[in-house]
MARBA-3410 file (N, C-alpha, C, O; in Angstrom, 1 decimal):
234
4.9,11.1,47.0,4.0,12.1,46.3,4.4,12.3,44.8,3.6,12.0,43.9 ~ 5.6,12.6,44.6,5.9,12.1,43.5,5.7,11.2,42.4,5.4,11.5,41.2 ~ 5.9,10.2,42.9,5.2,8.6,42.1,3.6,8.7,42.1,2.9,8.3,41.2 ~ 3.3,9.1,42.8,1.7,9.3,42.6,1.4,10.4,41.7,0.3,10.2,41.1 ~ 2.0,11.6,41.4,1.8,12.4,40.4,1.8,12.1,39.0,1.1,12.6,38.1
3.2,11.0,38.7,3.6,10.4,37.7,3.0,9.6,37.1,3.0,9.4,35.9 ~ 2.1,8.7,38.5,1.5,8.1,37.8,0.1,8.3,37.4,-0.5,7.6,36.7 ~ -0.5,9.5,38.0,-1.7,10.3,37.8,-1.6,10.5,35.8,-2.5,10.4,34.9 ~ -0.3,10.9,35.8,0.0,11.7,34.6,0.1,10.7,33.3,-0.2,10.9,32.1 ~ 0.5,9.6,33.8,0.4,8.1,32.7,-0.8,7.9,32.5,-1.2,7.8,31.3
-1.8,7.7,33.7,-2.9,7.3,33.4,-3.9,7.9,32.8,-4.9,7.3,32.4 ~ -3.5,9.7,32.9,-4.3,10.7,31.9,-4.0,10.3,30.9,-5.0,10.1,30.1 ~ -2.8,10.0,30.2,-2.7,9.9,28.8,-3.1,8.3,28.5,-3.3,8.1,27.3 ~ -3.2,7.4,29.4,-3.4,6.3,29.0,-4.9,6.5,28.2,-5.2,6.0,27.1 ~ -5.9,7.4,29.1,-7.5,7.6,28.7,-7.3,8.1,27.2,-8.0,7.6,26.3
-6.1,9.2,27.0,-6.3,9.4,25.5,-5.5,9.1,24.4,-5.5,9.7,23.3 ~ -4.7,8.1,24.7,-4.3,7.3,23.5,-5.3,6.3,22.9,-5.6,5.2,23.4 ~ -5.6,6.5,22.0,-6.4,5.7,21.0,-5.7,4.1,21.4,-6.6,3.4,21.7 ~ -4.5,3.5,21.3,-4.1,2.2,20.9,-4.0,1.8,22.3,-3.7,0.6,22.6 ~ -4.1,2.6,23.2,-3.6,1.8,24.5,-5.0,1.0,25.0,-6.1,1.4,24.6
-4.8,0.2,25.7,-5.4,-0.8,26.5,-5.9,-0.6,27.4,-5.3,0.2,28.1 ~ -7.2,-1.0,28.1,-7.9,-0.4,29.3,-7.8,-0.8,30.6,-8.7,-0.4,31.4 ~ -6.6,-1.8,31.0,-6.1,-2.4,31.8,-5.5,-1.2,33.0,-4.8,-0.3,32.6 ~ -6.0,-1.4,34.5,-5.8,-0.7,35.1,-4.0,-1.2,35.5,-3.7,-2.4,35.8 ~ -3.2,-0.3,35.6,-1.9,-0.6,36.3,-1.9,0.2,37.7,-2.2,1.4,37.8
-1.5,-0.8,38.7,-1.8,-0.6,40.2,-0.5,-0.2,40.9,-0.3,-0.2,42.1 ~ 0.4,0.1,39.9,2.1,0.5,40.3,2.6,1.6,39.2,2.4,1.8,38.0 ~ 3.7,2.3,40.5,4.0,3.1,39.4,4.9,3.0,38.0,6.0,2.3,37.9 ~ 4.3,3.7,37.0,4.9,3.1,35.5,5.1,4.4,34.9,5.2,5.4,35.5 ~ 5.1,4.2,33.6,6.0,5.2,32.3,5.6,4.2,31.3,6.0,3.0,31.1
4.4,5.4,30.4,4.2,4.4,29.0,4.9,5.7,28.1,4.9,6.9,28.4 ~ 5.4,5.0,26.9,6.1,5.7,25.4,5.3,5.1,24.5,4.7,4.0,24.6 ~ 5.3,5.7,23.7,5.2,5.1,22.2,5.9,5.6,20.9,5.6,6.5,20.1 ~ 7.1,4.5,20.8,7.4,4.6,19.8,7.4,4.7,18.4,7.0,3.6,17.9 ~ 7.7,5.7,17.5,7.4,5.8,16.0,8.4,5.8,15.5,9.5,6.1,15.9
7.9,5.5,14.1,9.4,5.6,12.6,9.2,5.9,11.4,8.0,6.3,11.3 ~ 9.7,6.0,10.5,9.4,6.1,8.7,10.6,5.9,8.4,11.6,6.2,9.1 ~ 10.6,5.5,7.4,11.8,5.0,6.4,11.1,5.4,5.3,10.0,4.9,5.1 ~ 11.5,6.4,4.2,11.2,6.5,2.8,12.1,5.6,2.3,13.3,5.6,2.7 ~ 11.5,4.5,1.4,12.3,4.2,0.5,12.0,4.4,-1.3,11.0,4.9,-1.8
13.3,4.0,-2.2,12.8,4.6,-3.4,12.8,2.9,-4.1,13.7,2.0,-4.1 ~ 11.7,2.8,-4.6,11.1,2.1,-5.1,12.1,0.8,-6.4,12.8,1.3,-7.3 ~ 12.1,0.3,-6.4,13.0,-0.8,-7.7,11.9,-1.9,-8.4,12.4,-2.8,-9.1 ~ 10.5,-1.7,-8.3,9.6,-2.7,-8.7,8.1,-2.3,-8.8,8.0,-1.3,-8.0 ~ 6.9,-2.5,-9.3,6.0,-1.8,-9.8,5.2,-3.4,-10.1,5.7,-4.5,-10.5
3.8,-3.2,-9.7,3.0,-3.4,-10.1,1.7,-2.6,-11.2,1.2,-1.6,-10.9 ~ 1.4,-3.2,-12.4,0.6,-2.3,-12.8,-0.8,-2.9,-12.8,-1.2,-4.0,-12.4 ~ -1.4,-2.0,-13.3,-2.9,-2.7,-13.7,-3.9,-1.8,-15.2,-4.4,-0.7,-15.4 ~ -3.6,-2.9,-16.0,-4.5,-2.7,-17.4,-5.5,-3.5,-17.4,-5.7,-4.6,-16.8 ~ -6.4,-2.6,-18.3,-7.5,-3.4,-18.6,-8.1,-3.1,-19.7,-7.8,-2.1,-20.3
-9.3,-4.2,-20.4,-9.3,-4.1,-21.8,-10.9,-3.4,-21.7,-11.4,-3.9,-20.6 ~ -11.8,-2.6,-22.2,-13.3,-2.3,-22.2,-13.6,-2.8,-23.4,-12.8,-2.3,-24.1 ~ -14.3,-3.4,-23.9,-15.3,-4.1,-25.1,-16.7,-3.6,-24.9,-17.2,-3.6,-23.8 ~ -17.1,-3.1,-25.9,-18.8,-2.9,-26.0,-19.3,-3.4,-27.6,-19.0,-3.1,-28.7 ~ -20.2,-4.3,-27.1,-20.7,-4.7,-28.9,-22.0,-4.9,-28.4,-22.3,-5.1,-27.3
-22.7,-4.9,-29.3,-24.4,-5.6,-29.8,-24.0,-6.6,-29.3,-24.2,-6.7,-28.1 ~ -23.3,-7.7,-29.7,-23.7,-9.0,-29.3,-22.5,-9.4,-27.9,-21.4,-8.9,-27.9 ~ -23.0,-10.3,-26.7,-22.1,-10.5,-25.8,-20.9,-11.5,-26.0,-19.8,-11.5,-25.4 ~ -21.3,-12.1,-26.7,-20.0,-13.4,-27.6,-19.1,-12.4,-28.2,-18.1,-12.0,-27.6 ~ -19.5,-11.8,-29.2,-18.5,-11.1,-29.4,-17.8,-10.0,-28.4,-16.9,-10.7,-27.9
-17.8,-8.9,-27.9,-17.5,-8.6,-26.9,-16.7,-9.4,-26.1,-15.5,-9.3,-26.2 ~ -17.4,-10.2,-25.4,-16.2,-11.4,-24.7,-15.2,-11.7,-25.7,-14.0,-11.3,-25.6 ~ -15.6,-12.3,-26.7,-14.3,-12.8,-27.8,-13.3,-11.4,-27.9,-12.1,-11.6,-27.9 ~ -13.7,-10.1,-28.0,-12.6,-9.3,-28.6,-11.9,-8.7,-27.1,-10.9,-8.0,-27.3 ~ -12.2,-9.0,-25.8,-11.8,-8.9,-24.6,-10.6,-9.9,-24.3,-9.6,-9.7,-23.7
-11.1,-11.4,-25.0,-10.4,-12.5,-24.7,-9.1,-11.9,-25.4,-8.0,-12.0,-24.8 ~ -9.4,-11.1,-27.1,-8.3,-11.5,-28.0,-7.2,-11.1,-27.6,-6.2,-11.6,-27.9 ~ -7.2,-9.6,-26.5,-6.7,-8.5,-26.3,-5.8,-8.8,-25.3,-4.6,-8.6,-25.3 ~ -6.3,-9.3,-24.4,-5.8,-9.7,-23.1,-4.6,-11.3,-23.9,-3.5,-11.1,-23.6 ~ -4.7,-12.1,-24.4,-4.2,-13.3,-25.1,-3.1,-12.4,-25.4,-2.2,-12.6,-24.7
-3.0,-11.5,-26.4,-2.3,-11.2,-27.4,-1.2,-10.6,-25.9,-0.2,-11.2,-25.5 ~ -1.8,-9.4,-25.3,-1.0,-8.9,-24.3,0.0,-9.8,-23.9,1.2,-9.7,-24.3 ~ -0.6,-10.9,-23.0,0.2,-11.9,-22.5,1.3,-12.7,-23.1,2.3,-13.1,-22.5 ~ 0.9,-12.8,-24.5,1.8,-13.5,-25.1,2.6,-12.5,-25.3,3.6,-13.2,-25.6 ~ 2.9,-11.3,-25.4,3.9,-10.2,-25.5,4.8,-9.9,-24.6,5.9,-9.5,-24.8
4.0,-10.3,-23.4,4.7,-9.9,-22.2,5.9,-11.4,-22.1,7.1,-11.4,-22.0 ~ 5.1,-12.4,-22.2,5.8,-14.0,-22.0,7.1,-13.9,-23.0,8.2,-14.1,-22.5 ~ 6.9,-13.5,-24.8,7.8,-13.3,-25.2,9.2,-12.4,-25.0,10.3,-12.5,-25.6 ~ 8.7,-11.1,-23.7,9.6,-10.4,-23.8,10.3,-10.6,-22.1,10.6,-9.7,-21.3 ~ 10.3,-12.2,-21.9,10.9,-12.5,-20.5,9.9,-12.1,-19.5,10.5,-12.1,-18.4
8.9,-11.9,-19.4,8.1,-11.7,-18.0,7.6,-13.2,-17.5,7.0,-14.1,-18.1 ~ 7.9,-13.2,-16.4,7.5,-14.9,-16.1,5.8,-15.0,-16.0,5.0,-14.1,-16.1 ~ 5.7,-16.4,-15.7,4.0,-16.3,-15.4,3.8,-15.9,-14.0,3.0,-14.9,-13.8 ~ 4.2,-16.4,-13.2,3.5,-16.1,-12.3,3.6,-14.5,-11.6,3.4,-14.0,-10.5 ~ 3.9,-13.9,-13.2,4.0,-12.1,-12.4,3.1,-11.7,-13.2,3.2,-10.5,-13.5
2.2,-12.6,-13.7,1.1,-11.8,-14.9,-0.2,-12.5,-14.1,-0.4,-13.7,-14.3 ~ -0.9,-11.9,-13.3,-2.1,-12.1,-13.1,-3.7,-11.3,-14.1,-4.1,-10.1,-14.2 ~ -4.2,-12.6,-14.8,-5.4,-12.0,-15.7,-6.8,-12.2,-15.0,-7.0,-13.3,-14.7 ~ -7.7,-11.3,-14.6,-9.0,-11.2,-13.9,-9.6,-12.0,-14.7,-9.2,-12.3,-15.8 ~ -11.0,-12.5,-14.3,-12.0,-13.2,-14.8,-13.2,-12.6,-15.5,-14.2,-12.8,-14.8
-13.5,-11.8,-16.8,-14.4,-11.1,-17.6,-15.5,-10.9,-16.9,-16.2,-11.8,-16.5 ~ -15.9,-9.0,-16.6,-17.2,-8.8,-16.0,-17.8,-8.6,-17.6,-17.3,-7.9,-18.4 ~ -19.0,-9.3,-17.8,-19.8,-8.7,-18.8,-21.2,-8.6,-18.3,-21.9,-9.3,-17.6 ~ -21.4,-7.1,-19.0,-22.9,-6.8,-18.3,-23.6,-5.7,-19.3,-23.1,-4.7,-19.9 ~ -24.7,-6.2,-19.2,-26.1,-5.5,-20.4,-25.8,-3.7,-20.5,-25.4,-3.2,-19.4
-26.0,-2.9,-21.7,-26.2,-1.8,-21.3,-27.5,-1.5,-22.0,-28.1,-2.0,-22.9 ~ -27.8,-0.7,-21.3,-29.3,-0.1,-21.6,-29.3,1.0,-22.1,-28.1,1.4,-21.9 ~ -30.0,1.9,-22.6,-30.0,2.8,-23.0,-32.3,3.2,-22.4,-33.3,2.6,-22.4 ~ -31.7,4.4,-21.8,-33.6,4.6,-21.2,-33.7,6.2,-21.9,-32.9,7.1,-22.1 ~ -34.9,5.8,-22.1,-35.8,7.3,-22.5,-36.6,7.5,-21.8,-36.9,6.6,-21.0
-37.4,8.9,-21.7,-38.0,9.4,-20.7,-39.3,8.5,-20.8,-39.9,8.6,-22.0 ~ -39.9,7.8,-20.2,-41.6,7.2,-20.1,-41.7,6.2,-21.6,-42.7,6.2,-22.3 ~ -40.5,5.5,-21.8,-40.1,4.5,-22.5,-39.3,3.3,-21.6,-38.4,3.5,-20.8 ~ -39.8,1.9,-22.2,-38.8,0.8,-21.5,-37.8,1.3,-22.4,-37.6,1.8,-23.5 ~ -36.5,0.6,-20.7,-35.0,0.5,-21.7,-34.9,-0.3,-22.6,-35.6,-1.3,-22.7
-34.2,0.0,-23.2,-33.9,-0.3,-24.7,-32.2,-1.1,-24.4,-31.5,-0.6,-23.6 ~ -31.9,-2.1,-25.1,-31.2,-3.4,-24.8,-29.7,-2.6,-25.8,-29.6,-2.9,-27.0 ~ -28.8,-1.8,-25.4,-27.8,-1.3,-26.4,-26.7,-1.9,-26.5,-25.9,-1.4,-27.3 ~ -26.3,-2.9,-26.0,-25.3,-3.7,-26.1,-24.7,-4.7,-25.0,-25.6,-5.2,-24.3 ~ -23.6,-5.1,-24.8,-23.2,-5.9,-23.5,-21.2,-4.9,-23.7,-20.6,-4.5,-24.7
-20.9,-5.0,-22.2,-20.0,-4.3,-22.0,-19.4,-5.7,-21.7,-20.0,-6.7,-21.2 ~ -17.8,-5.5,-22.0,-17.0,-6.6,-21.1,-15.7,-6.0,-20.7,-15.3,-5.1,-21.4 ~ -15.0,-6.3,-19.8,-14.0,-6.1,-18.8,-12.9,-6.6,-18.2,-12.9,-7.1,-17.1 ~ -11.7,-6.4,-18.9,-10.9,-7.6,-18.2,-9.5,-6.9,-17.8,-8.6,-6.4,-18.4 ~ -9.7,-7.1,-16.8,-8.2,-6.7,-16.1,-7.0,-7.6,-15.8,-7.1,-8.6,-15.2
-5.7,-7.2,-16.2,-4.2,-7.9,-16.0,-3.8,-6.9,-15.2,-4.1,-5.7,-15.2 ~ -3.0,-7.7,-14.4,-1.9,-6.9,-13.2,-0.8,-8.1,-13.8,-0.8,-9.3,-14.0 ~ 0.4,-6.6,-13.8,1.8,-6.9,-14.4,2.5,-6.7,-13.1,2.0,-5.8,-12.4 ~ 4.0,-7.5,-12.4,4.2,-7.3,-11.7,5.7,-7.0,-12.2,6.3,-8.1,-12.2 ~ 6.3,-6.2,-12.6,7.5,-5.3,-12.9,8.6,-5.2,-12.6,9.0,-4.1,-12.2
9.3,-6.3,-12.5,10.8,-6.0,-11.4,12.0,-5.4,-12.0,13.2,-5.7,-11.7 ~ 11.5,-4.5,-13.0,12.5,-3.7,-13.7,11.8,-2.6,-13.8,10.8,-2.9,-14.4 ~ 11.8,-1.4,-13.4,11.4,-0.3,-13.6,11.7,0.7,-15.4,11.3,1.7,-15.9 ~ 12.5,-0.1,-15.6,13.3,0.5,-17.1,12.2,-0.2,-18.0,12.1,0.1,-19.2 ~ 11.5,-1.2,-17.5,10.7,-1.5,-18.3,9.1,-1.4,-18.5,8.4,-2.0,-19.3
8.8,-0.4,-17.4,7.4,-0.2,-17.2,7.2,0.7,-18.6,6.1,0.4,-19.1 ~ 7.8,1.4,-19.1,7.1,2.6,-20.1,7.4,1.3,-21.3,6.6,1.5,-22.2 ~ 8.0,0.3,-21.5,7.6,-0.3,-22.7,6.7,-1.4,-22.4,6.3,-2.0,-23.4 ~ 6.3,-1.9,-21.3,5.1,-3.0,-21.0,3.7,-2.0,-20.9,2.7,-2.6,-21.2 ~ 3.7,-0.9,-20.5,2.3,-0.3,-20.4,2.3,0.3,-21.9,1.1,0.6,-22.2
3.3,0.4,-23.1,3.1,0.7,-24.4,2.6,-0.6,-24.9,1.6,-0.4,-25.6 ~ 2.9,-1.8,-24.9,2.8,-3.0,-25.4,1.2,-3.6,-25.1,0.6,-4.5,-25.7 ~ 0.8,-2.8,-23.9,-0.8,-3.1,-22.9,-1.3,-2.4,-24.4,-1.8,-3.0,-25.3 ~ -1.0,-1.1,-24.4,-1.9,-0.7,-25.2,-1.9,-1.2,-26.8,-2.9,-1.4,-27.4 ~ -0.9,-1.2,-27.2,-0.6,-1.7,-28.9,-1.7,-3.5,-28.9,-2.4,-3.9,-29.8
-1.5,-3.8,-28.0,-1.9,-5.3,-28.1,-4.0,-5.1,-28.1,-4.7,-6.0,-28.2 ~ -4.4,-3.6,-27.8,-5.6,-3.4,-27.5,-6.3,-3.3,-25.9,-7.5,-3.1,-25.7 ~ -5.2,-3.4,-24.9,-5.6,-3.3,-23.9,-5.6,-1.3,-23.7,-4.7,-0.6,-23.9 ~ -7.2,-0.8,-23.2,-7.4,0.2,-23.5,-7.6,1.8,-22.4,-7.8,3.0,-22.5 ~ -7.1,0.7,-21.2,-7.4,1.6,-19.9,-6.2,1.0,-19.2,-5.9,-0.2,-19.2
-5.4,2.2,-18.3,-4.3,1.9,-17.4,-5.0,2.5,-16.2,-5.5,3.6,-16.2 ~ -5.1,2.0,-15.4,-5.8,1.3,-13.8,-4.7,2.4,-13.1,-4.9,3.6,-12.9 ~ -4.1,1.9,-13.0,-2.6,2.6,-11.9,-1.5,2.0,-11.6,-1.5,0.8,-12.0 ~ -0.5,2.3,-11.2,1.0,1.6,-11.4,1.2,1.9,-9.6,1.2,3.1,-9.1 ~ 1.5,0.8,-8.9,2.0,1.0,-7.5,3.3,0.4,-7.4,3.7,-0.7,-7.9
3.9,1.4,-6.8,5.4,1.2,-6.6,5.4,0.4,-5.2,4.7,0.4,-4.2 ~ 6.5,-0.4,-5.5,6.8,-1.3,-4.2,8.7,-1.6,-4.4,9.5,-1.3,-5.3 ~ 8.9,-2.1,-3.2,10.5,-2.4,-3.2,10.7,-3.7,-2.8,10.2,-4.2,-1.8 ~ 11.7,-4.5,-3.6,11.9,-6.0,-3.4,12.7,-6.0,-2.1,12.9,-7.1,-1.5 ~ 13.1,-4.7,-1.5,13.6,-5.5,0.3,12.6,-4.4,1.0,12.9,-3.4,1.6
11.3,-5.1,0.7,10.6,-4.8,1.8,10.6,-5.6,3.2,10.1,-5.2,4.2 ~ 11.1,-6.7,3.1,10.9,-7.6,4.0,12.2,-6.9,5.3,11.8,-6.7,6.5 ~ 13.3,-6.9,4.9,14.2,-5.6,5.4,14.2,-4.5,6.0,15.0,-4.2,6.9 ~ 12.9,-3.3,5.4,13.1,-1.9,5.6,11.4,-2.1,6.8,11.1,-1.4,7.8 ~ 10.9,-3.1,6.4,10.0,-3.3,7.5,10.5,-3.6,9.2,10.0,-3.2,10.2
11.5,-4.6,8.9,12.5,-5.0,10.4,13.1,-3.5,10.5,12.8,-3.0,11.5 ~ 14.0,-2.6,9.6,14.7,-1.8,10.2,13.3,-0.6,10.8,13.6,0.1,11.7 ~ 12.1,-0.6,10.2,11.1,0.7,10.7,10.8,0.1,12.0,10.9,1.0,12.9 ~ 10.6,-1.2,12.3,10.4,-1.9,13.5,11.4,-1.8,14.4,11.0,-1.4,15.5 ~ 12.2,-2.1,14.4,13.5,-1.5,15.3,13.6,-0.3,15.4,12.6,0.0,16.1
14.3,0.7,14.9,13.5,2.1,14.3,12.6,2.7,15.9,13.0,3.4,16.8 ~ 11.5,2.0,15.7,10.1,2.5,16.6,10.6,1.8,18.1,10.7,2.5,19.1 ~ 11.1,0.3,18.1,11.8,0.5,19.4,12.7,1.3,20.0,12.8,1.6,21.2 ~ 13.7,1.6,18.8,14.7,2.1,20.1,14.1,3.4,20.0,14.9,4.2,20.4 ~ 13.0,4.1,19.5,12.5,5.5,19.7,11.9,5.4,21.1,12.1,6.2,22.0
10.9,4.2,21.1,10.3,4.2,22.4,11.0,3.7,24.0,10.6,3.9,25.2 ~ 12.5,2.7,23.3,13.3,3.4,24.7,14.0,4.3,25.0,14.4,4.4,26.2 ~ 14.5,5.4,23.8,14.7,7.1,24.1,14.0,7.8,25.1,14.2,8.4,26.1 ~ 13.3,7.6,24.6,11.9,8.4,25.3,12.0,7.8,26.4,12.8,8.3,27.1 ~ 11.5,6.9,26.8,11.3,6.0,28.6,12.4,6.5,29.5,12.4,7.0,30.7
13.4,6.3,28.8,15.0,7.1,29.5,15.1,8.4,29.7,15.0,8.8,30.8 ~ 15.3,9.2,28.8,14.7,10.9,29.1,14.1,11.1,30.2,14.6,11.8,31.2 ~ 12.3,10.5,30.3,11.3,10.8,30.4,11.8,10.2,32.2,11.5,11.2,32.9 ~ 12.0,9.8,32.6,13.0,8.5,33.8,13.3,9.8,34.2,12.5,10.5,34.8 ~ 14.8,10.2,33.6,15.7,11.1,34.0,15.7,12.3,34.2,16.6,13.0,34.7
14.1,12.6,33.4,13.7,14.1,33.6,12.6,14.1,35.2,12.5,15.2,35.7 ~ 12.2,13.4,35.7,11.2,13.6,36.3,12.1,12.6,37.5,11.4,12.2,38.5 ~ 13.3,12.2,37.5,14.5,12.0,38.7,14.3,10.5,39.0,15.0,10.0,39.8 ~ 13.4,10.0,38.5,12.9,8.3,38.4,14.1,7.2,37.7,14.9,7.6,36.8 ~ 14.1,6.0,38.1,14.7,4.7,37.3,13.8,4.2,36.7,12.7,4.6,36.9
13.9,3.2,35.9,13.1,2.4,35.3,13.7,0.4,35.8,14.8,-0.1,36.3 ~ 12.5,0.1,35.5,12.5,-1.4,36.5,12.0,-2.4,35.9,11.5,-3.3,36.4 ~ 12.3,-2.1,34.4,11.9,-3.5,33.5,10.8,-2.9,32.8,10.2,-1.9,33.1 ~ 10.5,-3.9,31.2,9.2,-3.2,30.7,8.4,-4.3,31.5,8.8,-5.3,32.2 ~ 7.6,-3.9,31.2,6.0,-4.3,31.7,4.8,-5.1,31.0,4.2,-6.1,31.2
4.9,-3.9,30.0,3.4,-4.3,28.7,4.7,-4.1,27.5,5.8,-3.5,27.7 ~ 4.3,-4.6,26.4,4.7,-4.2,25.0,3.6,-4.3,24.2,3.1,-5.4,24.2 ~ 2.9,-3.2,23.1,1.5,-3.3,22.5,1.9,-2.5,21.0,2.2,-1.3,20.7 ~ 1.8,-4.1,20.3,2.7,-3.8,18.6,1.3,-3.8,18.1,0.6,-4.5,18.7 ~ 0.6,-3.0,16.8,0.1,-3.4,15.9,0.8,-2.9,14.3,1.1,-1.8,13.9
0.8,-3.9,13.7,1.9,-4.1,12.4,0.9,-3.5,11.4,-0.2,-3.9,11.2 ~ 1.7,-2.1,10.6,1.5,-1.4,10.0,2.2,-2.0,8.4,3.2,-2.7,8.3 ~ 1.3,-1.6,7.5,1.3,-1.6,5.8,2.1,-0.5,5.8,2.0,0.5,6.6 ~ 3.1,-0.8,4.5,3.6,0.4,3.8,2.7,1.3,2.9,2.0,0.7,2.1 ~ 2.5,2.4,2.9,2.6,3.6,2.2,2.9,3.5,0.9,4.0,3.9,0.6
2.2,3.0,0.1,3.1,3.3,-1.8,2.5,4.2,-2.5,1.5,4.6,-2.0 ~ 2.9,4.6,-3.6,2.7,5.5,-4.3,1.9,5.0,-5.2,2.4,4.1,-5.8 ~ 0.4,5.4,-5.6,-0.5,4.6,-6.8,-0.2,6.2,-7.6,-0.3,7.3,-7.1 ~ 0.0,5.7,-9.1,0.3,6.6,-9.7,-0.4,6.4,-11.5,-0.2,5.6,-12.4 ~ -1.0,7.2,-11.5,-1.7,6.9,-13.1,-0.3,7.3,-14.4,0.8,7.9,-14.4
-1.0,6.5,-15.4,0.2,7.2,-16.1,0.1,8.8,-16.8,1.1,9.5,-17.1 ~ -0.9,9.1,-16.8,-1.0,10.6,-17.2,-0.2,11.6,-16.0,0.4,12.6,-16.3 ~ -0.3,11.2,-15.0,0.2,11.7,-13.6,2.3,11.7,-13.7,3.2,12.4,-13.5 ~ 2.2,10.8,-14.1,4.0,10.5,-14.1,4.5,10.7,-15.3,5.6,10.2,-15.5 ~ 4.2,11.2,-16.1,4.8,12.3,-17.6,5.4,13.7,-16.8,4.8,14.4,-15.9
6.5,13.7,-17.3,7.7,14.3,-17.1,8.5,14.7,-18.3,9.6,14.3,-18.4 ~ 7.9,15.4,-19.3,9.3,15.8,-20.2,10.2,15.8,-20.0,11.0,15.0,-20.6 ~ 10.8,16.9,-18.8,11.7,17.3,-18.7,13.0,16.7,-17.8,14.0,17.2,-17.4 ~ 12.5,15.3,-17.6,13.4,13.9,-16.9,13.1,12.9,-18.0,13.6,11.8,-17.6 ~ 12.4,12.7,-19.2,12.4,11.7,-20.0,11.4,10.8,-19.4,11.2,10.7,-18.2
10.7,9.9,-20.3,9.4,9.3,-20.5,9.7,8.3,-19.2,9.0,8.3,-18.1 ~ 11.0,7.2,-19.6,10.7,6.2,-18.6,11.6,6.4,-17.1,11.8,5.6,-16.2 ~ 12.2,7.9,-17.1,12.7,8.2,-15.9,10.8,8.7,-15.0,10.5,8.6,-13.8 ~ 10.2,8.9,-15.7,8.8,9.9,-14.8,8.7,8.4,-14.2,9.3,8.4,-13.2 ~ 8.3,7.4,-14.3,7.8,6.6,-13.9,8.2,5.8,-12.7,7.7,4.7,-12.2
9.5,6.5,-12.2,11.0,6.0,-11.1,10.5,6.9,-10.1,11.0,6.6,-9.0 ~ 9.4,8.4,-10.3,9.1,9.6,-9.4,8.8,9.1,-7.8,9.1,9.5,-6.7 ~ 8.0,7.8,-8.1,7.6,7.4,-6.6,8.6,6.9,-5.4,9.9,6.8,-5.3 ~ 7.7,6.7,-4.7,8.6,6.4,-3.3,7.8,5.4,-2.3,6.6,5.5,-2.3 ~ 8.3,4.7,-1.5,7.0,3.8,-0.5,8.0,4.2,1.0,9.2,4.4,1.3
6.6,4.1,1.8,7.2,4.6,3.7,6.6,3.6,3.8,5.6,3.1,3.3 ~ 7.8,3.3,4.9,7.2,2.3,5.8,7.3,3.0,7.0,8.3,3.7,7.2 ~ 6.0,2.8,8.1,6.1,3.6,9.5,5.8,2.4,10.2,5.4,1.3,9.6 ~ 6.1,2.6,11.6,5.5,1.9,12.4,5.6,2.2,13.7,6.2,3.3,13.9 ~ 5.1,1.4,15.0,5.1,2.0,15.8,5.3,1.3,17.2,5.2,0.1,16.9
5.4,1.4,18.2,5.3,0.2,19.5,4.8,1.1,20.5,5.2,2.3,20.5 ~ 4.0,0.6,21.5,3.6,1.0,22.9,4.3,-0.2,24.1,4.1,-1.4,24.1 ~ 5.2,0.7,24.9,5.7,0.1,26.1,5.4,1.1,27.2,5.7,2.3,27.4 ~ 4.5,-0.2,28.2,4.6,-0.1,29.5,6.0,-0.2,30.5,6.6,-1.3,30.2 ~ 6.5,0.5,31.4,7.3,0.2,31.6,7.3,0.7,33.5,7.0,1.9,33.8
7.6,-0.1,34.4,8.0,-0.1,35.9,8.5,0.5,36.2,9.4,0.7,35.4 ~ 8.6,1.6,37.3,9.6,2.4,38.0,9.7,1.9,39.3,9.0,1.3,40.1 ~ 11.4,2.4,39.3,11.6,1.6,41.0,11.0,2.2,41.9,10.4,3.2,41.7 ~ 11.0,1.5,43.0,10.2,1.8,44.2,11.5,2.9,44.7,11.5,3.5,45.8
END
């Protein structure tokens, strides 16, 4: 009677967990689901600038988009940034119109658009590469996302992390209700993205920690999680 209560009581929750699986189990079991977070603090930054051009003519426009973005790069190249951490977007240019009321639009210029993402593995140097975006003419800052070079690490330890949370639980949960456990059963991972912080630069001004300390404010989580099925003895 017991085991049949138990497992009445898995199979209620089985209906309202969102991630679980609709597989009937015909024995009695014990499902957990394990969770985690790891804050970590950030050592690397991606940014994103971009240049806006508006002229009468679209050649020009393109040309003063091109010059902006050229000049950037070459700033960044001279001050040690490698290539392959400078990605430059491919120019949107597009008509603007200007309309009056029960008048055709009227042809006011061509807009152009070009975005670089800077990839930062110095944080001490983000407030002088997003100064250098702008000095060089690049005219709009996108957002700055923090990331951390051992993410490959803090993702294995949030992953472990969520397991041994979800064999806590299975053991307790065993020992509270006078049951053993008899091996897992099911294991049901779906692999979670980190959490980073997108941060404008008007947003991370901090007088009172100094210009290129505001820019260190962020943080990235990593969570994650596991579902285990698990046997109880007969």
């Amino acid at each position: 009677m017991q085991k049949k209560l138990l497992v009445g009581l898995c199979l209620a929750g089985l209906l309202q967990a969102p991630l679980a699986m609709a597989n009937d189990i015909a024995f009695p079991h014990l499902e957990t689901r394990g969770v985690s977070e790891i804050v970590a603090t950030p050592d690397q930054a991606t940014i994103s600038v971009a240049v806006v051009v508006q002229d009468k003519s679209a050649k020009k426009a393109k040309d003063a988009s091109d010059k902006a973005v050229a000049a950037f790069i070459q700033r960044l190249t001279h001050a040690g940034v490698a290539q392959d951490a400078i990605r430059s977007a491919n120019i949107q240019l597009q008509p603007q119109y200007r309309y009056q009321k029960d008048k055709p639009a009227i042809l006011d210029g061509y807009r152009a658009v070009r975005e670089v993402k800077v990839e930062v593995k110095q944080l001490d140097n983000l407030n002088n590469i997003l100064d250098s975006a702008l000095d060089k003419g690049m005219n709009r800052i996108n957002n700055i996302e923090f990331s951390s070079s051992k993410e490959a690490e803090l993702k294995k330890q949030a992953r472990m992390a969520a397991i041994k949370d979800a064999q806590q639980k299975a053991k307790s949960l065993a020992r509270g209700f006078g049951e053993k456990l008899d091996g897992v059963w099911e294991i049901r991972y779906f692999e979670q993205q980190p959490v980073r912080n997108v941060m404008m630069r008007s947003m991370a001004m901090d007088e009172s920690r100094g210009i290129d300390q505001s820019y260190q404010n962020g943080q990235v989580t990593y969570r994650d999680s596991v579902e285990v099925v698990y046997k109880l003895k007969d």
